[in-house]
N, C-alpha and C positions, 0 to 999 in steps of 0.2 A: 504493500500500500504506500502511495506516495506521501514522504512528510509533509505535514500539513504547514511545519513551522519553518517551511523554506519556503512557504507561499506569501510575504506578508501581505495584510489587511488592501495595501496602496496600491500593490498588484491585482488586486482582482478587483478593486475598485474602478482602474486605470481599464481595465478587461469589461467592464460593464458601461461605462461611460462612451467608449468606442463604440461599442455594438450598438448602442441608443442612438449614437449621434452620426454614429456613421464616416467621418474625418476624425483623422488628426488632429486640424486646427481647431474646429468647434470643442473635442473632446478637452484640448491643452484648452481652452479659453476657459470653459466652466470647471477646467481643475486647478486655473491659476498657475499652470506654467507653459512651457515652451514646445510646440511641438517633436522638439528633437530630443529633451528629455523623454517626453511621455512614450514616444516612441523607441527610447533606449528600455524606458520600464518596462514598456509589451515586451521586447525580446527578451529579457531577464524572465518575466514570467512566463515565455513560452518555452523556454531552456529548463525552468525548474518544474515543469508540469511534463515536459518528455514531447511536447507535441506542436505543432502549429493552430492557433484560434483564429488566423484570418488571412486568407491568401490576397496577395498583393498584385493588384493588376493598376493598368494606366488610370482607373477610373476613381481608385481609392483603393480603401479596403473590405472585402467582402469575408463577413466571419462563414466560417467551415460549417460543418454540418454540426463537432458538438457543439460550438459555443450557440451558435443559433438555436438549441437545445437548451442551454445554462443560461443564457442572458438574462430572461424575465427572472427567472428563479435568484439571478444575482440581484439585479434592481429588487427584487421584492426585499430580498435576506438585506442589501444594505439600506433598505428603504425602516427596513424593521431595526434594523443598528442607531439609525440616526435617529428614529423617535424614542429609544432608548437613552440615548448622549442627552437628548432634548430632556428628558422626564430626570435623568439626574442634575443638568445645572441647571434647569428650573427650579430643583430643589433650593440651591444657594446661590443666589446672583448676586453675593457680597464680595466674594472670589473673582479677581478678573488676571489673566494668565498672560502676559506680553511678550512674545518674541522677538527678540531684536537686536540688530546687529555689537557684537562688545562695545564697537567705538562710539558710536553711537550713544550707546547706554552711559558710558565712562565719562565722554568727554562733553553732554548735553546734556540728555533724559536726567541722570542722578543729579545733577544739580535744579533742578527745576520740578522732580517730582513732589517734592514734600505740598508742594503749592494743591498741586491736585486733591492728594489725602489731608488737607486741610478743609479744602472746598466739599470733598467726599468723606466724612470719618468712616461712613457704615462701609465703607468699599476698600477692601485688602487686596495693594496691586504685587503682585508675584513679577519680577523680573527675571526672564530668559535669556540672559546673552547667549546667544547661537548667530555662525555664519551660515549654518545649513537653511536652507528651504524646506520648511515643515509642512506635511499635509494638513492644516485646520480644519479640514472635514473630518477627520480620522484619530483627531487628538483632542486634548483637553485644553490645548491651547488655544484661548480668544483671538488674539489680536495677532500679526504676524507686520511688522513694520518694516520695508524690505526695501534695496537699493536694486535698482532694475533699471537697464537701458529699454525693454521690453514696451510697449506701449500697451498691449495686452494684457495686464495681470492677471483679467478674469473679470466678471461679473461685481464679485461683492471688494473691488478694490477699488478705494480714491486715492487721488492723487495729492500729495500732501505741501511738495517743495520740488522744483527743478534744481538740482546739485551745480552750482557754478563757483571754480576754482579761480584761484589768484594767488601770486608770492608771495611769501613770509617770510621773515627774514628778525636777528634782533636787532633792537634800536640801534647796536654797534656796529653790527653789516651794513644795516641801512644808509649808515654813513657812507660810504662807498658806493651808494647808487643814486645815482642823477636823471639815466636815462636807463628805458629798456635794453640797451645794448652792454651796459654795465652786467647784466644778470650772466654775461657770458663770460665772466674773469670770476666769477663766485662759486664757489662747490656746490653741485647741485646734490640735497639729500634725497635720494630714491628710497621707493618700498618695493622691495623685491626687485629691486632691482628695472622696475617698470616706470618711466616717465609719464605719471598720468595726468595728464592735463595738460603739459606743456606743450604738445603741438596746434592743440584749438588757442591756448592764449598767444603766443608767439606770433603765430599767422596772423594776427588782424594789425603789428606791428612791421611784417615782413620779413621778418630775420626767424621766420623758423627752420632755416634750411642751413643756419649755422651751428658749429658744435656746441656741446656744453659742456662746463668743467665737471668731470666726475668726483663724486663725493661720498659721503657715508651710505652704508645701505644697510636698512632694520626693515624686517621680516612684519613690520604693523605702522599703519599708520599715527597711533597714537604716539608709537615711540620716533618717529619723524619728528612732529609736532615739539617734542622734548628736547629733539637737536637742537631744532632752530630754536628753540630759547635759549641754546646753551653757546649759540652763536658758531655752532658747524657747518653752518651753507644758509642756502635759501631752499625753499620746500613750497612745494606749487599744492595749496592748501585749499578748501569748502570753507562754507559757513558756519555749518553744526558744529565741525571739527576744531575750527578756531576762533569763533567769536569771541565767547568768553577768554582766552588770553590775548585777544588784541585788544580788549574792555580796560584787562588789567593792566596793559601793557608790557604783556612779555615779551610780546613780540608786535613788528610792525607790518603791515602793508605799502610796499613803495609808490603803488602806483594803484590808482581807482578802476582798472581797465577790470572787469570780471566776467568769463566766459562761461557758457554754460558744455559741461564735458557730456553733456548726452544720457545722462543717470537722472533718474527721479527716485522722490521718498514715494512710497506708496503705503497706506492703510489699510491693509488686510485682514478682513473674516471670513468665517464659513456663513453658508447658508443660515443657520442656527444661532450664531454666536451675533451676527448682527443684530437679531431682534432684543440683544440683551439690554436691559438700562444702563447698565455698568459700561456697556460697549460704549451706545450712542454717548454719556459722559464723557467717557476718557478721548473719545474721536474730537469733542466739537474742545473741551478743553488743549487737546494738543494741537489741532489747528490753530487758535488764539494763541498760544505759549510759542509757536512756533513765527508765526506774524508778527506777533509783539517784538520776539527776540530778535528776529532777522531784519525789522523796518528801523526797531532803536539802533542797531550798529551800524544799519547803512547810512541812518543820518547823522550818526558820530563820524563817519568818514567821509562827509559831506557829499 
């Protein structure tokens, strides 16, 4: 008999939601991810079931004879899961469960949350720091707050913040820069070693097709952000990431130019999780905390 527990929950999920919908992209759209993921998970679970669920022709995908067998029976069994999910956090909707990225959490959210649980006493928020992308249909997790070039995230996702980068640097580097073309004699700090941001900001100056000085390189962007305050290069920085220490002044901004890198915040629930109070709360509160915070620093940098 086949192990049951090499099949997880997401996988047969991911197997009923195709068969319903018929595509890839419709299926990835109502599952809040990317075709080409969803499409790695079908083959994952057709590997660990021994068989093929849907022969692939020009037209789409047309499921086999079992799954066309299994499909109602899956929609019913997860239709019958999810009113069970439903009937336990209905029980407590004092509980609200946030996923979301470390840096994020670290270097914004934890500073600004107590605001919330001030405005909410009855409401206990749980922080998740994960880089993974969690199924919210399938977990106990409310909220899922996710950085995504994707314009798709799904159905039950808004759009929170377009991510736009710009140099960092400390007030002691800054001394040394006058013009954009100065950022090219300054050590540049990378995370992983990936330049992100720096070719959408550059270009609108003209000089992105010059070198840059190589410089430190740390596995996380928050640990970037610590260089440049310690005055080891300049670091092509967001908002969320560095507002708050350009408030305090750890570090400076040289230049007012700010690009947007192609990434949005998005506000993530399940079907389920959005009708919670606790949800629509923390949604309309973080939009505001977010507005607030990013319009007060843009008018402090005039």
């Amino acid at each position: 008999m086949q192990n049951l527990n090499a099949i997880p929950l997401s996988a047969l999920r991911a197997i009923e939601v195709i068969a319903r919908t018929g595509t890839l992209a419709r299926a990835a759209e109502e599952l809040g991810v990317t075709p080409g993921a969803l499409s790695q998970r079908l083959t994952k679970a057709e590997a660990a079931l021994g068989r093929p669920l849907f022969i692939r022709t020009p037209y789409g995908l047309k499921p086999t004879e079992v799954c066309a067998d299994i499909a109602p029976r899956l929609t019913r069994a997860i239709g019958d899961l999810s009113s069970i999910v439903s009937d336990i956090r209905a029980v407590d909707n004092t509980v609200l469960t946030v996923s979301v990225a470390p840096i994020f959490a670290s270097r914004w959210l934890i500073w600004r949350i107590h605001k919330f649980n001030e405005q909410n006493p009855t409401i206990k928020v749980r922080i998740e720091p994960t880089s993974d992308v969690v199924d919210l249909n399938t977990t106990e997790i409310d909220v899922g707050i996710r950085v995504s070039e994707d314009p798709s995230m799904g159905r039950n996702a808004v759009k929170l913040l377009d991510q736009r980068v710009f140099p960092i640097c400390s007030p002691e580097v800054a001394q040394n820069i006058n013009s954009p073309t100065d950022l090219l004699k300054i050590p540049v700090i990378c995370e992983n070693e990936k330049l992100y941001g720096w070719g959408s900001w550059l270009v609108e100056y003209g000089i992105s097709d010059q070198p840059l000085q190589p410089g430190p390189t740390y596995a996380d962007a928050s640990w970037c952000l610590d260089a440049a305050m310690m005055g080891q290069g300049v670091f092509m920085a967001w908002e969320t990431l560095a507002c708050d220490a350009l408030e305090r002044g750890q570090v400076v901004s040289p230049f007012q130019q700010r690009s947007c890198a192609g990434a949005t915040y998005w506000f993530a629930t399940s079907r389920i999780s959005a009708e919670k109070s606790s949800v629509r709360k923390f949604k309309s509160w973080l939009q505001s905390e977010l507005e607030c915070s990013i319009r007060h620093w843009r008018s402090d940098q005039g």
